[in-house]
C-alpha positions in Angstrom: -13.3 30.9 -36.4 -11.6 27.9 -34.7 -9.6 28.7 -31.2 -9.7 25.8 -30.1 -6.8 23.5 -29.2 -6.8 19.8 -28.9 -4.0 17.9 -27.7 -3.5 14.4 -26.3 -1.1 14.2 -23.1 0.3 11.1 -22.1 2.3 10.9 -19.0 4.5 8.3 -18.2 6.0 7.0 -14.5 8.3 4.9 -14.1 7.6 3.0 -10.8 10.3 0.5 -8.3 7.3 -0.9 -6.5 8.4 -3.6 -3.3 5.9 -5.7 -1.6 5.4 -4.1 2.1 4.4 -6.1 4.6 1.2 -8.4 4.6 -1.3 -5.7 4.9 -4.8 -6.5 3.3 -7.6 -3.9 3.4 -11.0 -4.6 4.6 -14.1 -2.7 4.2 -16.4 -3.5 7.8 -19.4 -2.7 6.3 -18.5 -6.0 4.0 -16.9 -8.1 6.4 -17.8 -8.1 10.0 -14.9 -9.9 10.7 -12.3 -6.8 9.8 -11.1 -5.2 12.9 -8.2 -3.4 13.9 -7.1 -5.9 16.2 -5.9 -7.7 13.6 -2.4 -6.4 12.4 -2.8 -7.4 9.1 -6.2 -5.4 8.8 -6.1 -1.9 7.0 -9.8 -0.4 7.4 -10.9 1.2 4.5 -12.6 3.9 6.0 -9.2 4.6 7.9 -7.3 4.9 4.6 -6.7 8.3 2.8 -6.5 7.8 -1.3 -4.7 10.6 -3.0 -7.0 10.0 -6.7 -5.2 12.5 -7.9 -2.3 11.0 -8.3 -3.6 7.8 -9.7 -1.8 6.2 -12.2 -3.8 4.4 -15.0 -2.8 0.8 -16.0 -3.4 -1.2 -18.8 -4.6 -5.1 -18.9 -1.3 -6.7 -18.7 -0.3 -4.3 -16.4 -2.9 -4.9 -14.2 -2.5 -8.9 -14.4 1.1 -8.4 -13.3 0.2 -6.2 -10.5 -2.7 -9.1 -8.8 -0.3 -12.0 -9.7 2.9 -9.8 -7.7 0.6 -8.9 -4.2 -1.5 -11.9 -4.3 2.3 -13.9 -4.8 3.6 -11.5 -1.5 0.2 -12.0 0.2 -0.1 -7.7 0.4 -2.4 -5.4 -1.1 0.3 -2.9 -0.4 3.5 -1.7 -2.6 5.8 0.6 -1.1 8.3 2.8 -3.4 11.3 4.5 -1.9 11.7 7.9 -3.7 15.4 9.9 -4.1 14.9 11.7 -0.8 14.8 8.2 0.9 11.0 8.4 1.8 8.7 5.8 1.2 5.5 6.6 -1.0 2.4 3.5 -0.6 0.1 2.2 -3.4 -2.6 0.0 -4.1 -5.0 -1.0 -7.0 -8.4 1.5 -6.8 -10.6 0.7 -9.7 -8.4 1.7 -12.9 -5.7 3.6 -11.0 -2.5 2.2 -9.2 -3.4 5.2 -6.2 -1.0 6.7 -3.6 -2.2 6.2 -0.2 -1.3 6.7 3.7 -2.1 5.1 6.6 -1.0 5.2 10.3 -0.5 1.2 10.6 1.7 2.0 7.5 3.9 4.4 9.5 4.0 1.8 12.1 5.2 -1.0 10.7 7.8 1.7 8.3 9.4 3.2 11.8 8.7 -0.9 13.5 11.4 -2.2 10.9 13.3 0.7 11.0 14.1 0.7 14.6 14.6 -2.7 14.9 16.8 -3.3 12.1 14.5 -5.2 9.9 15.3 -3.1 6.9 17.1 -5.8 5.0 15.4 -8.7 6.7 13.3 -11.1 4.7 9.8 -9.5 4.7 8.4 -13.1 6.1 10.8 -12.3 9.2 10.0 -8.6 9.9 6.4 -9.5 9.2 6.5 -12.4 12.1 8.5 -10.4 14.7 6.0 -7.1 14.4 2.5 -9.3 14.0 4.1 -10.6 17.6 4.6 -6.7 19.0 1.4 -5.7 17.5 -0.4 -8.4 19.0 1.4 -8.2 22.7 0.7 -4.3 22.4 -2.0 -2.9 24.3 -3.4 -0.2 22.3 -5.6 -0.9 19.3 -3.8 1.2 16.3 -6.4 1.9 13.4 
């Protein structure tokens, strides 16, 4: 008397990932120098990870993914969806995961409304590290 059902599901995404910015994420309670002074600086207690929607990788995968951010200087890809909206990942243990964060949003509505969209990222990066800098709030 076997009910049982076994199956093996295998999804596959197809993903147009850019480099986005020159974010790199910092843990503080690993390196005392992380602040959020620093534009480049994404806390890691300030990010939100959606696991869920996580994306296994394999090996060669994986080497392709380090070779591309640590060749853009990010630990950030950005893909733009069909609706135009912009969805960010970044490597989590075995997953490429989906995550937000504010300084994200910043920088996304910094290029936008100063017409940095097709800009060389080296250029946008340069002209909002300035603003960022000169600005005198502290944005997580």
């Amino acid at each position: 008397m076997e009910n049982n059902i076994k199956l093996t599901l295998v999804k596959t995404v197809n993903y147009d990932l850019n480099p986005f910015g020159k974010f790199l994420i910092k843990d503080i309670a690993f390196d005392k120098r992380a602040t959020n002074a620093n534009p480049k600086t994404l806390l890691f207690n300030v990010i939100t990870f959606d696991e869920r929607a996580g994306m296994p990788y394999d090996e060669d995968q994986y080497n392709m993914i380090v070779k591309y951010m640590k060749k853009n200087k990010t630990d950030i890809l950005v893909s733009r969806d069909t609706y135009n909206t912009n969805t960010y990942y970044t490597l989590m243990g075995k997953n490429l995961v989906e995550i937000t964060h504010p300084k994200l949003r910043i920088y996304q509505n910094f290029i936008e409304s100063h017409f940095l969209k097709d800009a060389p990222i080296d250029e946008a990066w340069q002209k909002f590290d300035a603003w960022y800098k000169a600005s005198k709030y502290v944005i997580f």
